[in-house]
C-alpha positions as CSV (number, residue, x, y, z in Angstrom):
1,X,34.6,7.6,-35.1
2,X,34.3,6.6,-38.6
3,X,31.2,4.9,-38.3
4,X,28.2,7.0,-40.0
5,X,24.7,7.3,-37.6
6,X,21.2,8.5,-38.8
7,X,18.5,9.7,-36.7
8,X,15.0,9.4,-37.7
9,X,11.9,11.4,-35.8
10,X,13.1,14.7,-34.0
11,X,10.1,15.1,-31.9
12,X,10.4,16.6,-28.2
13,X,12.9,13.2,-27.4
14,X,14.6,12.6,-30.8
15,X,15.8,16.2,-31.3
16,X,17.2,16.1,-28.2
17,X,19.0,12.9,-28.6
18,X,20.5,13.7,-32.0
19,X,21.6,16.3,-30.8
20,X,24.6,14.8,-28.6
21,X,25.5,12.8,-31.9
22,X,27.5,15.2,-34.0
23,X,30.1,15.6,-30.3
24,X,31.4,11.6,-31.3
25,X,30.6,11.0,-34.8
26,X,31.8,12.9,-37.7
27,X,28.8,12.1,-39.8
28,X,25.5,11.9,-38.7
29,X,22.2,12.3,-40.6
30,X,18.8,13.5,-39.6
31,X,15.5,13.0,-40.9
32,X,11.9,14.3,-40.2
33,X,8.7,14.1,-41.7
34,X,8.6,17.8,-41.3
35,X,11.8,18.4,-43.2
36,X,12.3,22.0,-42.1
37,X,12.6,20.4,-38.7
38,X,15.6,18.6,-39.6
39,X,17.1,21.5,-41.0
40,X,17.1,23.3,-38.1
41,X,18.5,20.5,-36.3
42,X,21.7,20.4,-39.0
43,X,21.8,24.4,-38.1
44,X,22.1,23.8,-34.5
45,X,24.0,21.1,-34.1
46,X,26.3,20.5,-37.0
47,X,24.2,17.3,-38.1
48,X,23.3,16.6,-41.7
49,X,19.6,16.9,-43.1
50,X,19.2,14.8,-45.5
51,X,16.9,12.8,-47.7
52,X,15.0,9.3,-46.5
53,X,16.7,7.6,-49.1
54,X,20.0,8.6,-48.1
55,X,19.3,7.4,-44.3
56,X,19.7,3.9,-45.6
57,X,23.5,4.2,-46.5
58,X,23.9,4.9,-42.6
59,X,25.7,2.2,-40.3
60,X,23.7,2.9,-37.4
61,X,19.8,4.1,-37.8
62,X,17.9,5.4,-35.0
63,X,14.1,6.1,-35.0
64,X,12.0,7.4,-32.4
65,X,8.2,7.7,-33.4
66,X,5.4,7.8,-31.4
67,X,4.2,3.8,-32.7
68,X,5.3,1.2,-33.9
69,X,3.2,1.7,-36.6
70,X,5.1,4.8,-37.7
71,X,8.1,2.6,-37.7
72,X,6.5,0.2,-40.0
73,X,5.9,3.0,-42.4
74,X,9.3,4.4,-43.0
75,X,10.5,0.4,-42.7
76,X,8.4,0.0,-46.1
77,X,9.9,3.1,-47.7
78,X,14.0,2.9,-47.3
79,X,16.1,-0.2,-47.1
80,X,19.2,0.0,-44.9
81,X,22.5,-1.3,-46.4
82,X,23.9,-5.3,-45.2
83,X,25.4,-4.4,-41.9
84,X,23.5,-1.9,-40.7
85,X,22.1,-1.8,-37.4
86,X,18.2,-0.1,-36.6
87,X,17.9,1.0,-33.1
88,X,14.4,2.3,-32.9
89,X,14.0,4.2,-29.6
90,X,10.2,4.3,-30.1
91,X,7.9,2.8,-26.8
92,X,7.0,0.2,-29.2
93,X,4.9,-3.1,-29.2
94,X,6.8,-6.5,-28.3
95,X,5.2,-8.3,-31.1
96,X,5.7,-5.7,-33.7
97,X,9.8,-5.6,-32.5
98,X,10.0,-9.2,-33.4
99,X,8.3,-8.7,-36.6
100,X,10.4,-6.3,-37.8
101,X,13.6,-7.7,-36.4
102,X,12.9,-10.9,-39.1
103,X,11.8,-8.7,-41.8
104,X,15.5,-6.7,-41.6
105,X,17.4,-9.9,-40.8
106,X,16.9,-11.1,-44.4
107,X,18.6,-8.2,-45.6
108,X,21.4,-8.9,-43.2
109,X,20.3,-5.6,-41.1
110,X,20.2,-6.3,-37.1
111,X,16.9,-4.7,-35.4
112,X,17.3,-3.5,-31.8
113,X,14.2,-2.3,-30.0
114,X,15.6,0.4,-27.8
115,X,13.3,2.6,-26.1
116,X,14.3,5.1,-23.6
117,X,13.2,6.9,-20.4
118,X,14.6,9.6,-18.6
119,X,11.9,12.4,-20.3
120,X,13.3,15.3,-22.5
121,X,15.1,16.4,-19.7
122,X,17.0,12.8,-19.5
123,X,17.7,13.4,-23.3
124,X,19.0,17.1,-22.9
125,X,21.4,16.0,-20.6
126,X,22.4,13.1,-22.1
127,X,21.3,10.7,-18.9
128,X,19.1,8.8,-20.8
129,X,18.4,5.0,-19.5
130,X,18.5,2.3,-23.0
131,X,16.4,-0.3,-22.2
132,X,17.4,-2.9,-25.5
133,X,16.2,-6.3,-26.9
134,X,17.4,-8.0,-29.4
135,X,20.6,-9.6,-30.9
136,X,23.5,-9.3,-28.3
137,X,26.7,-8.8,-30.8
138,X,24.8,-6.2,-32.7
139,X,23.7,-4.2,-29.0
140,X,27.7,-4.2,-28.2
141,X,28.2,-2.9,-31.9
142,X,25.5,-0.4,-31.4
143,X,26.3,0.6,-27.7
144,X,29.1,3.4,-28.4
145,X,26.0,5.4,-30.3
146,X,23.8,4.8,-27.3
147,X,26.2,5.8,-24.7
148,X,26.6,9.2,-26.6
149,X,22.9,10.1,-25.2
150,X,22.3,8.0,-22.3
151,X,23.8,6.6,-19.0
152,X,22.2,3.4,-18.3
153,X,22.6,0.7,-21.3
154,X,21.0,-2.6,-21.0
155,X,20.5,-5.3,-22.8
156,X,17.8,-7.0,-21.2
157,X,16.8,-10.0,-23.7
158,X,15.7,-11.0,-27.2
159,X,13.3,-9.4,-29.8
160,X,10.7,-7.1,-28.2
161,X,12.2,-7.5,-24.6
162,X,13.3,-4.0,-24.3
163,X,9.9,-2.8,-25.6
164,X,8.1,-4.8,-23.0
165,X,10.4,-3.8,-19.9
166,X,9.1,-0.2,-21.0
167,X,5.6,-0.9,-20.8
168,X,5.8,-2.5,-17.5
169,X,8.1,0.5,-16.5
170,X,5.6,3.5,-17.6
171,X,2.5,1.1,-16.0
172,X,4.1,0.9,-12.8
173,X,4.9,5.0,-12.3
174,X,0.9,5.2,-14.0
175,X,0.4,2.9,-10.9
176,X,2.6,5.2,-8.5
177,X,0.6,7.9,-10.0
178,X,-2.8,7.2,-9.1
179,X,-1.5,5.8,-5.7
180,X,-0.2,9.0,-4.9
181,X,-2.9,11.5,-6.3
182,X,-5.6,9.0,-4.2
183,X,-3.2,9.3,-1.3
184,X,-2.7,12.9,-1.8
185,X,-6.5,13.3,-2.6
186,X,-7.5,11.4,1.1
187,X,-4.7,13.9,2.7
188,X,-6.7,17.2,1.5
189,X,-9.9,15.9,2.3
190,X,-8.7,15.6,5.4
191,X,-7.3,19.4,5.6
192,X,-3.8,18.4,5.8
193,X,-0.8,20.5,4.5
194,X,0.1,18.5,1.4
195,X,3.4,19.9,1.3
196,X,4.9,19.1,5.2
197,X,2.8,15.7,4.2
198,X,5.3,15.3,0.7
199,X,8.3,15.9,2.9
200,X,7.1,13.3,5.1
201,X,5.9,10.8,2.7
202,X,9.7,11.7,0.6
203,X,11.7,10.5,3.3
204,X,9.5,7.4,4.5
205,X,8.5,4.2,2.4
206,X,5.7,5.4,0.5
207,X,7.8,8.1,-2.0
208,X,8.7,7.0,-5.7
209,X,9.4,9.0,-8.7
210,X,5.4,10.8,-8.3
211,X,6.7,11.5,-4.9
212,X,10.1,12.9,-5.7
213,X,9.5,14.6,-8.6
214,X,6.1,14.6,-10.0
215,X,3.4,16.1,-7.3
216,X,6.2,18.7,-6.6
217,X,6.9,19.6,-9.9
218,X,3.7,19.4,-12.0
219,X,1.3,18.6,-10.0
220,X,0.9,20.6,-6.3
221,X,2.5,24.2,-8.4
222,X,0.1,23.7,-11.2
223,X,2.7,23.5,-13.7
224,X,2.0,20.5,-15.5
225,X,4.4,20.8,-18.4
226,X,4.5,18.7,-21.2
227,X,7.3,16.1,-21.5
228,X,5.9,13.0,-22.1
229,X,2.6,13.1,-23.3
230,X,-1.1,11.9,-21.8
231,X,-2.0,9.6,-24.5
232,X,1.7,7.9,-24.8
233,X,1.2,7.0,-21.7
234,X,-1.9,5.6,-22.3
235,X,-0.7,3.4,-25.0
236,X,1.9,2.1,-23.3
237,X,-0.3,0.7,-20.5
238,X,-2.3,-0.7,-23.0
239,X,1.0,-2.5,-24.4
240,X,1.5,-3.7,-20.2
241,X,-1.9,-4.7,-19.8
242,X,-1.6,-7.2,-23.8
243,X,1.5,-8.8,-22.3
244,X,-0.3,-9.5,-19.1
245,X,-3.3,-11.5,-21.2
246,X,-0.9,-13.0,-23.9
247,X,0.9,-14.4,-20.7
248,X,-2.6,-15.3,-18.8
249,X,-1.4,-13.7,-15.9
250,X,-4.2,-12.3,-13.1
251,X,-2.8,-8.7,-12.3
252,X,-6.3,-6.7,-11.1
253,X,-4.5,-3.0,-10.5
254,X,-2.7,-3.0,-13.8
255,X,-5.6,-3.5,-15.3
256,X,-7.7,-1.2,-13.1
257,X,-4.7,1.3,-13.9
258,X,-5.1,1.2,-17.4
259,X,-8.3,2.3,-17.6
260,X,-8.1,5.0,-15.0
261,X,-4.9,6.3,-17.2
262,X,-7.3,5.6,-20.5
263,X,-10.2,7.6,-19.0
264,X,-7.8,10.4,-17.9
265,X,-6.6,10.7,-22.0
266,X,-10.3,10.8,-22.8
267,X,-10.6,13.8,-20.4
268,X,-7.8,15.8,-21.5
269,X,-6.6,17.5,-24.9
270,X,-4.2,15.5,-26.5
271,X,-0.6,17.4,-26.2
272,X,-1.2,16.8,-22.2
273,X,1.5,16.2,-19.6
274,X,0.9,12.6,-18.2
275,X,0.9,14.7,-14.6
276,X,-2.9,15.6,-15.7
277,X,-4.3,12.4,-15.1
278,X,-4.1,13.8,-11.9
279,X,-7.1,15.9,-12.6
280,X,-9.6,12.9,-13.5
281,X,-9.1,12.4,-9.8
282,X,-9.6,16.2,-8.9
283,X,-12.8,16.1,-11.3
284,X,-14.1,12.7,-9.6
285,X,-13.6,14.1,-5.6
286,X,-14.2,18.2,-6.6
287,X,-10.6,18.8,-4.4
288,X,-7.8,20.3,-6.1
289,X,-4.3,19.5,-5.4
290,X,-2.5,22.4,-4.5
């Protein structure tokens, strides 16, 4: 396709995700604050490294950064050309997507907030789910570049909608993730195998994601390997728990979650799996899950 795509942030998602670019788009620019990064990514994967500046002639710009934040930063440094559509892939805040969705719309430059889940393994394999808000003719314009790393697209509403459907997502496994380490936790007190238990509990009513993939995975082999971090996790239950007060709603265990999952970041160093939030529990009941 003729139509030129950027990609800004190659962390442990965003390098990933470019990298599926350059296989439908014969031009495809990569930025990162650590430069060298980006050329290495050019290196591997036939992309181009090139300045911030130059990002802005793109017709499609992806970001994904940690914040929102972040985004605002790079927002105040480059300005994409009329036309161009920003898909930031970041786990951002709903009120900061609708902010910078009217700050690009007077330059004629569609904002889609766009973030992703599926983990770096989602990403690798191009199975990513695109959970977007924001203007509907520019998502359909934007799709084909989405559909190059993920499976799942969805539009799911306006401004800041896709950003919020994230949050809730990531508080609801951080939900599934205490249920199951207190479940888990009970089962071991209790002198239980907690593997026959998991093969149970995998093909009856109480398995989810923690069940399936998780406790296996991470948490009963001790593995715990970082692929979405602790503290992003955190901040995204943060984000669930602001769009349950701005909408005065009464929701006791997301709130209850979010500061079990707050006081689990505090606990542990900051490059983290989120599967160690597990271990608050461990260091509360002095019983190890394994």
């Amino acid at each position: 396709m003729t139509t030129t795509v950027a990609f800004i942030g190659l962390g442990a998602m965003g390098y990933r995700m470019a990298a599926h670019l350059p296989k439908h788009f014969a031009q495809v620019y990569v930025w990162n604050r650590n430069f060298a990064k980006a050329q290495q990514h050019a290196q591997q994967y036939q992309s181009q490294a090139v300045p911030l500046a130059q990002i802005a002639d793109a017709d499609i710009i992806f970001s994904c950064l940690p914040t929102s934040q972040q985004v605002d930063e790079i927002l105040q440094q480059i300005q994409p050309k009329a036309g161009a559509i920003w898909v930031d892939c970041t786990s951002g805040e709903p009120q900061a997507a609708r902010a910078q969705a009217e700050r690009l719309q007077q330059f004629e430059v569609a904002f889609l907030d766009a973030p992703v889940s599926g983990q770096t393994i989602g990403a690798e394999n191009a199975s990513l789910t695109f959970m977007v808000g924001g203007d509907e003719h520019a998502f359909h314009q934007a799709r084909p570049a989405m559909q190059a790393m993920g499976q799942l697209i969805q539009h799911v509403g306006h401004s800041g909608a896709g950003f919020a459907v994230k949050a809730v997502n990531n508080m609801m496994m951080a939900m599934h993730l205490c249920a199951a380490t207190e479940g888990f936790s009970t089962l071991k007190a209790h002198g239980v195998n907690l593997d026959k238990a998991l093969n149970c509990i995998n093909a009856s009513s109480g398995q989810s994601f923690i069940t399936q993939h998780a406790l296996p995975e991470r948490i009963l082999n001790r593995s715990f390997p970082l692929t979405f971090a602790l503290p992003l996790l955190a901040k995204d239950t943060r984000i669930a728990v602001d769009l349950v007060h701005q909408a005065k709603l009464v929701t006791p265990l997301m709130g209850l979650c979010q500061s079990l999952i707050q006081a689990a970041a505090q606990q542990q160093p900051a490059d983290s799996d989120f599967s160690t939030a597990a271990q608050l529990y461990e260091s509360l009941n002095k019983i190890k899950l394994e």
